[in-house]
C-alpha positions as CSV (number, residue, x, y, z in Angstrom):
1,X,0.0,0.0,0.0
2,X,1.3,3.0,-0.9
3,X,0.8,6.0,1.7
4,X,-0.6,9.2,0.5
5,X,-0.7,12.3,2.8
6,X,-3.0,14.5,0.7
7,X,-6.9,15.2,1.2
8,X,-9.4,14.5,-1.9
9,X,-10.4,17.8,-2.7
10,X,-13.4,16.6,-4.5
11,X,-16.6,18.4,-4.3
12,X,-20.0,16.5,-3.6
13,X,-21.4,17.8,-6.8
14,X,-18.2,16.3,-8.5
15,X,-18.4,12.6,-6.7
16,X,-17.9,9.4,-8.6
17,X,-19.8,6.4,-8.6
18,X,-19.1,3.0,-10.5
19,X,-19.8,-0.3,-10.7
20,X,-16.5,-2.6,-10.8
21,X,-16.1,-6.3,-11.8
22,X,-13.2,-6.7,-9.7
23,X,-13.1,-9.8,-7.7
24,X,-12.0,-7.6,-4.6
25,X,-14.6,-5.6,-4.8
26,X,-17.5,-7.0,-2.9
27,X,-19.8,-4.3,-1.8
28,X,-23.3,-4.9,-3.1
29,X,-23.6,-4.9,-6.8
30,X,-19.7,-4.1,-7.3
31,X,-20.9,-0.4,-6.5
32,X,-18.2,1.9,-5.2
33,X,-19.0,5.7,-4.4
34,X,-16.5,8.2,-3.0
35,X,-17.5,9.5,0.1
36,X,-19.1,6.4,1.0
37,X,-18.1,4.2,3.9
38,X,-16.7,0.4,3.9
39,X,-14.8,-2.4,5.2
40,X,-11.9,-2.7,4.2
41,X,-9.9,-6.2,4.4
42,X,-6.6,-7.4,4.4
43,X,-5.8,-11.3,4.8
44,X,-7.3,-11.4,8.4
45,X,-7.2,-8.0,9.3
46,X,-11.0,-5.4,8.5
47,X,-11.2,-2.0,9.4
48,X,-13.7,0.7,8.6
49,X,-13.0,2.8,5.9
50,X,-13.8,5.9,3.7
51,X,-13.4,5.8,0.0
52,X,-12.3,9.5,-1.1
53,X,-11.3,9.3,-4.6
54,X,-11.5,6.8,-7.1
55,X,-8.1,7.8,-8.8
56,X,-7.8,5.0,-11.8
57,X,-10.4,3.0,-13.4
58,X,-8.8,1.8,-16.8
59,X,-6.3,-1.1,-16.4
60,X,-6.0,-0.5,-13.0
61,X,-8.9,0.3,-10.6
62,X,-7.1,2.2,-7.8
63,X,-8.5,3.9,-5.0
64,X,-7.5,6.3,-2.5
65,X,-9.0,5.5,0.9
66,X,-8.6,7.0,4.8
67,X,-9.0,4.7,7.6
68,X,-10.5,7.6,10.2
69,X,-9.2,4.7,13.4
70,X,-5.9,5.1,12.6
71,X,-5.7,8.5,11.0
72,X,-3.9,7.2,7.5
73,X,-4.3,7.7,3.8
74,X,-3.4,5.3,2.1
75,X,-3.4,3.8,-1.9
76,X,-4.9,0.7,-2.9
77,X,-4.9,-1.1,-6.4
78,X,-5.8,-4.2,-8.4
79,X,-5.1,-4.9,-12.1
80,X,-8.5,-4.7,-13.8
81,X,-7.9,-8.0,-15.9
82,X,-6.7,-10.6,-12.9
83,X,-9.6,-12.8,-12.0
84,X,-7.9,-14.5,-9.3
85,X,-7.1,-14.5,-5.6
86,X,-4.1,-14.2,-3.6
87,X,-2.6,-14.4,0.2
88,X,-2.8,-11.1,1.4
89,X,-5.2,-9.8,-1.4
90,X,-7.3,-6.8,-0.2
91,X,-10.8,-6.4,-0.6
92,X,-13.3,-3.8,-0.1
93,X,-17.0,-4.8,1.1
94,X,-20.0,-3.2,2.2
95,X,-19.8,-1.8,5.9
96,X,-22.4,-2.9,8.7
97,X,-22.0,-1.0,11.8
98,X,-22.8,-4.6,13.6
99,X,-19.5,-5.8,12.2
100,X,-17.3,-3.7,14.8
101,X,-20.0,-4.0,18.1
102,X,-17.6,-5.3,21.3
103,X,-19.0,-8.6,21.3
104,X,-17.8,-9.6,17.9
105,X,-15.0,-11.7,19.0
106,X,-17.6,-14.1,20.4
107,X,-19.2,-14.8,17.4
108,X,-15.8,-15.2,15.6
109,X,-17.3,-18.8,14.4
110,X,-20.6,-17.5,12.8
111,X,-20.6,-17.1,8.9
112,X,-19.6,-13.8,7.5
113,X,-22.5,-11.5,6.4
114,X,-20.3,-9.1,5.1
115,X,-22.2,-8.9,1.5
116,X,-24.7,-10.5,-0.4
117,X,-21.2,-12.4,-2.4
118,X,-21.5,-16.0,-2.6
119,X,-19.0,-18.0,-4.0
120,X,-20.3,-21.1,-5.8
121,X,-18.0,-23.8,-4.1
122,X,-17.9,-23.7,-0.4
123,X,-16.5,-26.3,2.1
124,X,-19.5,-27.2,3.8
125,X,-21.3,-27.7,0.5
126,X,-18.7,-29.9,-0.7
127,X,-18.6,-32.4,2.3
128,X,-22.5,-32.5,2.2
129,X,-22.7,-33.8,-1.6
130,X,-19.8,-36.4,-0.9
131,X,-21.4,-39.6,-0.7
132,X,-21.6,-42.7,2.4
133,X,-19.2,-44.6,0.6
134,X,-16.4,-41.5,0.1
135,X,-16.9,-40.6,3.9
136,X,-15.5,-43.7,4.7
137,X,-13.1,-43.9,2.5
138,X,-11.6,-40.7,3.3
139,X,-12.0,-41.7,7.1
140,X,-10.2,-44.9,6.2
141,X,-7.5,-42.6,4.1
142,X,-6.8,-40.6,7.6
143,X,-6.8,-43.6,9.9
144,X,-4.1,-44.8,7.9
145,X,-2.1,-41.9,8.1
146,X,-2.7,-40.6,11.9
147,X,-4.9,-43.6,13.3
148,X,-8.0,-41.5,13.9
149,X,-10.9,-42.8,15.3
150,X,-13.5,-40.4,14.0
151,X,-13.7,-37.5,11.2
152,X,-13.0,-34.3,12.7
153,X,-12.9,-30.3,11.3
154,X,-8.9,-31.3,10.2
155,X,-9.8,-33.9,8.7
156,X,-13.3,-32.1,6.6
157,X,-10.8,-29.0,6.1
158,X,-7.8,-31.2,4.3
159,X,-10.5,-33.1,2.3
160,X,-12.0,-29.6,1.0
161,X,-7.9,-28.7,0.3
162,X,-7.3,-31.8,-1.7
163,X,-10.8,-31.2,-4.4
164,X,-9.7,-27.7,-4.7
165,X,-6.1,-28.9,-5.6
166,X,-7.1,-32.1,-7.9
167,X,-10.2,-30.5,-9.7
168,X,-8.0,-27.5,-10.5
169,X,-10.0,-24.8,-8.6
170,X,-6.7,-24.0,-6.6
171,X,-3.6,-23.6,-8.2
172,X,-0.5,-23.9,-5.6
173,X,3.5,-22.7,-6.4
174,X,5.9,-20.9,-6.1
175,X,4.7,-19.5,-2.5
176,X,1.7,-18.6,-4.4
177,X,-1.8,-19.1,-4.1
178,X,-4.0,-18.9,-7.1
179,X,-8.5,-19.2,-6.8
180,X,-11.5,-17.3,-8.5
181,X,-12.8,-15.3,-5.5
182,X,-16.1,-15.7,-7.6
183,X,-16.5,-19.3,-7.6
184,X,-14.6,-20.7,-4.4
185,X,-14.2,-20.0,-0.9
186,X,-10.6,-20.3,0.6
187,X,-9.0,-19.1,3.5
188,X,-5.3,-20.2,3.7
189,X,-4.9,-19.4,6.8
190,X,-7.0,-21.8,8.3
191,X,-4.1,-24.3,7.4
192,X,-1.9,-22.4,9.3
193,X,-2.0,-24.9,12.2
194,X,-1.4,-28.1,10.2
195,X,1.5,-27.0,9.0
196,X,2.7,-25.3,12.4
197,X,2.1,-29.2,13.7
198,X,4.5,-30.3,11.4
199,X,6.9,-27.9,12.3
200,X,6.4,-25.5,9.4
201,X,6.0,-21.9,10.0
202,X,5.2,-20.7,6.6
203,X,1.9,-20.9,5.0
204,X,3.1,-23.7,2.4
205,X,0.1,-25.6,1.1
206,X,2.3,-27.6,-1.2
207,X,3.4,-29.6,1.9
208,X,0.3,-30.6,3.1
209,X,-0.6,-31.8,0.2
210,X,3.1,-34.2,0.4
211,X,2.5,-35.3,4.1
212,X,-1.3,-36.0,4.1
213,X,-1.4,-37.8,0.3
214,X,-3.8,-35.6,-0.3
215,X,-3.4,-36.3,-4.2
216,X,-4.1,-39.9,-3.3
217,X,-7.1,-38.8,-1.3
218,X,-8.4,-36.8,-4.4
219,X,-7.4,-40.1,-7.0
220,X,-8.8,-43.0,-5.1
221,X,-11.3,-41.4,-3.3
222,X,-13.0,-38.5,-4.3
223,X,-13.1,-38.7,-8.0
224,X,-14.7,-42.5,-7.3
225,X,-18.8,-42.4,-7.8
226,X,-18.1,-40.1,-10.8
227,X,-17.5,-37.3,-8.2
């Protein structure tokens, strides 16, 4: 992000309003309006925003916003043409006052309501349609491994991870994480503490993939009932 010190000096008769496509925008509609209020997110960090001036809207959309919290300015962009996602990337969504009452770390578990955006793939949805036959498979796969006696959310979040990889909705290398925003939901850092149990301090989803097979997971499991 690139710091800017200087105040819009944009009228309200002289305000813009757009619609963007990009895949970090998600406020209602894609609509962004200067002068308007949002939240703003970075990997897993929100903060309530203004937008001031919408500086670029070509190749680039950028955006010059002012986090009133912490008193900064600062300059945000995204390349127009890039449909993916990224660790890190930043996003822009619609703001709700509820987001930021005291009592929000309670409900830390509770599914985001940010915005009406909805990707298409989710994890939940995707262990619902697995069938009897692959739920026991990929509790078999996992007792093998780590001699579990029963599914657990490690087990459901590393059998979400190894789809994503083998039907090509998650591209992984190079340190660098690769989705549609618009069609799956993916939070690396939820991995963060599989790897950390292996001694790994980086967020390296390549290695998960080596010490929990999860390419033979994907091959001789969930691909099996035309899946």
């Amino acid at each position: 992000m690139k710091m800017d010190s200087n105040r819009s000096g944009k009228t309200e008769m002289s305000k813009q309003r757009i619609r963007s496509e990009a895949v970090n925008i998600c406020t209602t509609g894609g609509w962004l309006e200067e002068g308007a209020k949002y939240t703003y997110r970075e990997g897993g960090h929100r903060i309530p925003v203004i937008l001031e001036e919408i500086l670029e809207n070509a190749e680039f959309l950028r955006l010059q916003i002012f986090a009133p919290e912490i008193e900064k300015r600062f300059v945000v962009d995204h390349r127009n043409d890039f449909k993916g996602g990224y660790m890190g990337m930043w996003r822009l969504c619609d703001y709700h006052e509820e987001d930021y009452l005291p009592d929000e770390d309670e409900e830390d578990d509770l599914p985001d309501t940010e915005s009406v955006f909805q990707p298409e793939f989710t994890r939940d949805k995707y262990i619902r349609s697995l069938s009897y036959e692959q739920l026991g498979g990929i509790k078999a796969h996992f007792q093998q491994l780590n001699g579990i006696d029963r599914m657990g959310e490690k087990e459901y979040r590393l059998t979400y991870l190894a789809w994503l990889i083998g039907a090509n909705l998650l591209d992984v290398g190079d340190n660098l994480i690769i989705w549609d925003m618009a069609r799956v939901d993916f939070d690396e850092h939820e991995y963060s503490k599989d790897l950390e149990a292996h001694g790994i301090s980086n967020i390296d989803i390549g290695k998960l993939v080596d010490i929990f097979k999860l390419d033979e997971l994907y091959r001789n499991v969930l691909i099996s009932d035309g899946k």
